[in-house]
N, C-alpha and C positions, 0 to 999 in steps of 0.2 A: 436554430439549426446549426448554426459555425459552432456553436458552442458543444452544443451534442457532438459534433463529428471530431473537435479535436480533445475532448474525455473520450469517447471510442476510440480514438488514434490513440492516449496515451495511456488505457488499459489493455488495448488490443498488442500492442507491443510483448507481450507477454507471450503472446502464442508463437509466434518465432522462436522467439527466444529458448523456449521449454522445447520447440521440437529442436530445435539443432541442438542443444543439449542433451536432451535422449537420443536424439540419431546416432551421437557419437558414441554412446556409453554401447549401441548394436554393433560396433567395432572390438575386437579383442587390443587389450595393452597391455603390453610387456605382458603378466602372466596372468590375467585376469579377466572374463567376459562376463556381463551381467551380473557385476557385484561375487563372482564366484573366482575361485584359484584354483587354476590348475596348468600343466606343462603346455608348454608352446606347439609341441607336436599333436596334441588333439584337437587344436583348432583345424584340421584339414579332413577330422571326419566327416562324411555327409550329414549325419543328422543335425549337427552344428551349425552346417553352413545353409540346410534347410531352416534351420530356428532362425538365424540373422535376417534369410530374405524375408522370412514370415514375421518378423518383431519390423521390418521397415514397411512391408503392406499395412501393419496394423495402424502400426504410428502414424505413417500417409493418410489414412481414411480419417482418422478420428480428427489428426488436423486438418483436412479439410470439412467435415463436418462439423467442428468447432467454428471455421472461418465463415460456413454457410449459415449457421446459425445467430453470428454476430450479424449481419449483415444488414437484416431485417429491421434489427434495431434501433438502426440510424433516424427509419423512419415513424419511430414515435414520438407525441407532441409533447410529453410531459415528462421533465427531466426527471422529475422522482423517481417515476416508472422507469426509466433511460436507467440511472442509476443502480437500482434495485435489481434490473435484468443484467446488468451488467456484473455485477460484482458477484452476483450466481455464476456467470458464465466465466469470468477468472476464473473460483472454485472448480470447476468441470474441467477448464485447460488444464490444471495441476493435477488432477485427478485423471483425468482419460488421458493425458500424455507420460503418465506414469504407471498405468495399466499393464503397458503392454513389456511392459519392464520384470514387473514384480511377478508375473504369468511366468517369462523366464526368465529369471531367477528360480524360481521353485521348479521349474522343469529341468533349470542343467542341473540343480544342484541333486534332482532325480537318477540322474542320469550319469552321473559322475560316481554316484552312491554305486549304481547297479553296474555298472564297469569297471568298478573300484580302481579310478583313474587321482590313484593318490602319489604322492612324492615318495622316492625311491628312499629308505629307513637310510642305506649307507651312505645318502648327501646331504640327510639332514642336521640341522647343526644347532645345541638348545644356546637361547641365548638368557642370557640374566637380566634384568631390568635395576631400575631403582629411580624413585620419582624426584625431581629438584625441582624447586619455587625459583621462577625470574627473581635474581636479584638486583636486577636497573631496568625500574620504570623506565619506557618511553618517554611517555609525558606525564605531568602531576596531575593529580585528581582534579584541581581546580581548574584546569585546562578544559576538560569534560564537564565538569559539574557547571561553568560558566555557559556554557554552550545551555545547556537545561536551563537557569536561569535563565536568559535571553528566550527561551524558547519559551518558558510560564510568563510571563511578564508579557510576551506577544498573542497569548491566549487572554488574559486579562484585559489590554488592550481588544482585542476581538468582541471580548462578552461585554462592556462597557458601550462598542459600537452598536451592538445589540441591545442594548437596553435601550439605546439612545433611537433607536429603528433605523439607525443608517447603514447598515448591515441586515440579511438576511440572517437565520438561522442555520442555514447549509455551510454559509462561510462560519460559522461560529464550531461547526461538526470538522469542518476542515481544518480550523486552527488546531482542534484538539487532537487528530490524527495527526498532524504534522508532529506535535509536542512527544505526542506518544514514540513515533518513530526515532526523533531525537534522544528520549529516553532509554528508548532499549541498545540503539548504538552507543550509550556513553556506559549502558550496563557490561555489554559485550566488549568494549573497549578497556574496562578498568577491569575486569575479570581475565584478557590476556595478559595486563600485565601482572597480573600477582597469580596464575592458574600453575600448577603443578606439571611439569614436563617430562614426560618417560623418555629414559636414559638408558642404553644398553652399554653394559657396564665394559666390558671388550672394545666395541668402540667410544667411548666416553666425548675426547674430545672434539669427536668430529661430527656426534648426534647433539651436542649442546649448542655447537654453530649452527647449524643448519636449523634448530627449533629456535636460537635466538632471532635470526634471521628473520621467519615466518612471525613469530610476535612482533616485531618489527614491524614488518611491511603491513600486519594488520592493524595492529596499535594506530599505526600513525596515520591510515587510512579511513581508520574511521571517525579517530578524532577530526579529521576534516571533512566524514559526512554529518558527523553532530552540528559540523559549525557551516553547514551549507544547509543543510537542512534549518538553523536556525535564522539563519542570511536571509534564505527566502521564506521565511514567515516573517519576519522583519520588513522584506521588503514590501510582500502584500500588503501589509496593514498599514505601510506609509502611501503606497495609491492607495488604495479605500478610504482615505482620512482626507485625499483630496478631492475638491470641489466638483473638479472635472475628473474622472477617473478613466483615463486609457489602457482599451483595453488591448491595443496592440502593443505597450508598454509589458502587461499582465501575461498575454502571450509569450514574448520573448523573456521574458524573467522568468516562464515554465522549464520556456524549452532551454536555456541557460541549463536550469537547476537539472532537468533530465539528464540531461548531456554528462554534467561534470559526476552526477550522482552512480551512473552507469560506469561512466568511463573509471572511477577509482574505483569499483568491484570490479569489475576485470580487470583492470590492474592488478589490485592484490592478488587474483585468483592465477592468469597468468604469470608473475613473478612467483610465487608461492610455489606453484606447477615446475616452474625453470629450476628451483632451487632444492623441491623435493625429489627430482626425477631422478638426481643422483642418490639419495637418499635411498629410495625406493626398490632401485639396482641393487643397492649393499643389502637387503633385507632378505635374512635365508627363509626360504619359502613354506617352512612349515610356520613359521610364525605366521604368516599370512592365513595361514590354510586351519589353523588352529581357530582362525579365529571367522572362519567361515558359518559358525554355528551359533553365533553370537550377532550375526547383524542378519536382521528379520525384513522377509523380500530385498536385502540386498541394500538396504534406505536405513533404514531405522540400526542404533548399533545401542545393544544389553549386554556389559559383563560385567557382575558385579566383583569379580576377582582385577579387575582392570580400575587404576584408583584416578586413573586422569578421566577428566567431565571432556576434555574436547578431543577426536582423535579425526585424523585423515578420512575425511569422507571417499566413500565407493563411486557417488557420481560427480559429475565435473571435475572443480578444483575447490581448496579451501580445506573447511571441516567440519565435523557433524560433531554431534555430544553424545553422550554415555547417557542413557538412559536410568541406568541403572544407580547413577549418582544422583545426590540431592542437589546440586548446580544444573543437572542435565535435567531433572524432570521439574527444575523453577524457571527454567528457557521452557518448558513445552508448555507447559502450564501459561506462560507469559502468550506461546503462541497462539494457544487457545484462547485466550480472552481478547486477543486481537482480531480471532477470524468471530471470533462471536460479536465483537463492536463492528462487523458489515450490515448484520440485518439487523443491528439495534439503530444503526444510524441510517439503515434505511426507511423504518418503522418512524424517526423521525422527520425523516424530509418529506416520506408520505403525506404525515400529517400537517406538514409545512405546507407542501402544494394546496391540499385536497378540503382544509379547516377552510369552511367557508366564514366571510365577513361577515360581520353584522355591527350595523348601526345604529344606534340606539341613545336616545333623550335623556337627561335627567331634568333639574329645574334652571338647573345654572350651566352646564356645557353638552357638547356633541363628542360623543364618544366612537371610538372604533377599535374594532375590539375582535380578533382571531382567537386562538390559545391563551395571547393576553391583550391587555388595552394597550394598543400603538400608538393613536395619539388621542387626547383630550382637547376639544377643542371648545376655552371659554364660551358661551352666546355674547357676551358686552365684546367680543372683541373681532365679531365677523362682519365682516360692513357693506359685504354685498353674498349673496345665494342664486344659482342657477341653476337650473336643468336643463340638461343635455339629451338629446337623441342621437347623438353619436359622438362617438371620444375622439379627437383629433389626437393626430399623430404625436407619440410621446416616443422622447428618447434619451434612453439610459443614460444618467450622468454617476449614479451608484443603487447599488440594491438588485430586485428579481426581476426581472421581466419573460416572462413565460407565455404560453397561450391563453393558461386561464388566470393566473396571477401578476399583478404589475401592483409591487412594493416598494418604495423605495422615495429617489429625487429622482424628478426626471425634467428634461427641455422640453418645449411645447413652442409654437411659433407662437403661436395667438395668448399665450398666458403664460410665458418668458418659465423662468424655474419653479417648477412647484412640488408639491408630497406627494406622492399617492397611494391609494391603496384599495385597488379595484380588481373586476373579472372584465376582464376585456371583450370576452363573451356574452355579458350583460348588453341590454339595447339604451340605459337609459344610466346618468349620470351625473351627480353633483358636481358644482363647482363652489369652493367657498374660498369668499378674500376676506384675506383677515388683516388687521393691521400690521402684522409682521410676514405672513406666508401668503399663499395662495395652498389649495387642496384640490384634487379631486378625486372624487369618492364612488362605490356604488356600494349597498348591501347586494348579498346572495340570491335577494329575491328586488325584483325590479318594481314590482306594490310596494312592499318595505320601504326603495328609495324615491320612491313619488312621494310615499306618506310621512319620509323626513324630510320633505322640499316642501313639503305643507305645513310643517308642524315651525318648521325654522322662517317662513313665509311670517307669519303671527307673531315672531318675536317683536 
């Protein structure tokens, strides 16, 4: 249960987060509401000021119907399930608290059309562009690409513990999400420094500062969530590897990694904001408004006459990609295969929880055996067998412990450190001492474990 509620606490976070960032975006800035452009003076029409109240009703109800529906959650017994509803329910917060966004959006930009509430022809002013490459890397490639190293070699380390069953499968799903996340920050990070920056040619030296700047602050921002994010996969895998594994250790090295992880995206996103807003002042407003026809609900931006892949995002801070370029649509592409590895890795830990045991004889050892064989246990080398009619208290030293599954090492008062790999659901249970371990076991079906406490009996 502590464990469910603080994975509910550290995906739930998300729902905040997403509404106060759309709340803010139902605010007009400087010349722009709902991803749309237009003068400052028609923000005090009424039908405007009726859209806003109605875009914070929407977004109210949906976060709290998002927050009503996590809730229930808390109180299911099986993490897979816990999991699987969860990472649905992300997807919903992203999706209904962007709804009512994209709704208007395509409503002012109705309505701007049918008012013909455009920029006056004699203050508008063309500007000329031209694109220039960073030429001074932040950091070197090997800076990033070290951080990936570190990050595959902690995944190997993971799949090894797993082979070895001192490790569950879930933790082995989790190293590779981590790796993966590291991956795409070191993508995103070597791509600003060598990405192509639009320049208006009129002001020159003062749009190159301010776009150096912003590669800067993100460059170097995420070269340090590559190597946090690889810190704490590192650091997992050095508890799990030990004997005793704390887990109030494992806690505070999450919320560590949250923390700093959080706090440099708003950083960059803030500083970025500070740095552009002057920036954004200087920009004559038909370019803005030119390009109102090229970002789809006000989110997504397609021009394929526009050659830069990253441009100034319409919500929060930061930036979004050009669709329309081959950079921009191998980041969507990247994204989609990231939201599609949730129900693949949920589809796995399903099968993690719910693959019943089984025990089973050969001539020469005792096997056990889920998806794969966990452990093999010699017959010359078990020196005592018992049955149980009820498990005595086991406690987690490493591996799963759930309501219907307990894998792993665990502490026992009566039977000091031993393996296990049972349903704790089960009424009836092995114990087997072996010249080097202790065990204890049940199959899925409790006949099954009588009739290998009979069969190991006659050895």
């Amino acid at each position: 249960m502590v464990l469910t509620i603080i994975f509910i606490v550290s995906i739930g976070i998300v729902l905040p987060i997403m509404y106060f960032v759309m709340r803010f975006e139902g605010k007009p800035k400087e010349n722009m509401l709902f991803g749309v452009t237009m003068k400052k003076e028609y923000y005090v029409d009424s039908r405007i000021k009726e859209m806003e109240k109605s875009y914070q009703r929407e977004l109210g109800w949906y976060s709290v119907l998002l927050l009503v529906v996590l809730i229930p959650i808390v109180l299911i017994k099986h993490f897979s399930i816990v999991y699987t509803l969860t990472m649905a329910w992300m997807f919903l917060v992203i999706v209904l608290t962007m709804l009512p966004f994209i709704r208007a959006n395509g409503k002012l930009k109705r309505m701007k059309q049918e008012n013909r509430w455009y920029i006056d022809t004699a203050t508008e002013k063309n500007s000329e562009f031209t694109m220039v490459r960073m030429a001074d890397p932040i950091a070197g490639n090997m800076f990033f690409l070290a951080a990936v190293a570190a990050s595959v070699l902690t995944v190997i380390g993971f799949a090894y513990l797993w082979a070895k069953s001192t490790v569950t499968f879930d933790y082995f799903i989790s190293a590779l999400g981590l790796v993966s996340t590291t991956l795409a920050l070191v993508v995103i990070g070597i791509f600003f420094q060598r990405r192509k920056i639009k320049i208006r040619i009129e002001d020159e030296e003062f749009d190159w500062q301010i776009a150096r700047e912003k590669n800067q602050k993100w460059g170097r921002n995420l070269g340090c969530l590559s190597w946090i994010n690889a810190i704490y996969s590192i650091g997992l895998l050095l508890l799990l590897c030990q004997k005793s594994i704390s887990l109030l250790l494992i806690i505070l090295l999450s919320t560590i990694y949250m923390i700093l992880f959080a706090w440099l995206i708003v950083d960059a996103g803030m500083k970025i904001k500070e740095r552009g807003k002057r920036l954004r002042e200087t920009y004559e407003l038909k370019d803005l408004e030119a390009e109102d026809d090229h970002w789809i609900f006000g989110i997504i931006y397609y021009n394929k006459e526009d050659k830069s892949t990253f441009v100034d995002t319409r919500i929060g801070s930061g930036y979004s990609f050009n669709m329309a370029r081959r950079g921009g649509k191998a980041i969507m592409i990247f994204v989609i295969l990231c939201l599609l590895s949730l129900p693949i890795s949920s589809i796995f830990m399903l099968a993690d929880e719910f693959t019943p045991i089984d025990l089973y004889t050969t001539e020469t050892a005792l096997k056990v055996k889920r998806y794969k064989v966990d452990y093999t246990i010699e017959k010359n080398d078990i020196v005592n067998v018992e049955l149980l009619e009820k498990l005595p208290n086991l406690s987690k030293i490493n591996g799963t412990s759930m309501d219907n599954l307990k894998k792993g090492t665990f502490s026992s008062q009566t039977y000091g450190t031993v393996k296990a790999c049972l349903d704790p659901e089960r009424s009836c249970f092995l114990v087997l001492k072996t010249t080097s371990n202790t065990y204890i076991l049940s199959d899925a079906r409790d006949d099954d474990t009588r009739r290998i406490y009979k069969d190991l009996q006659k050895k």
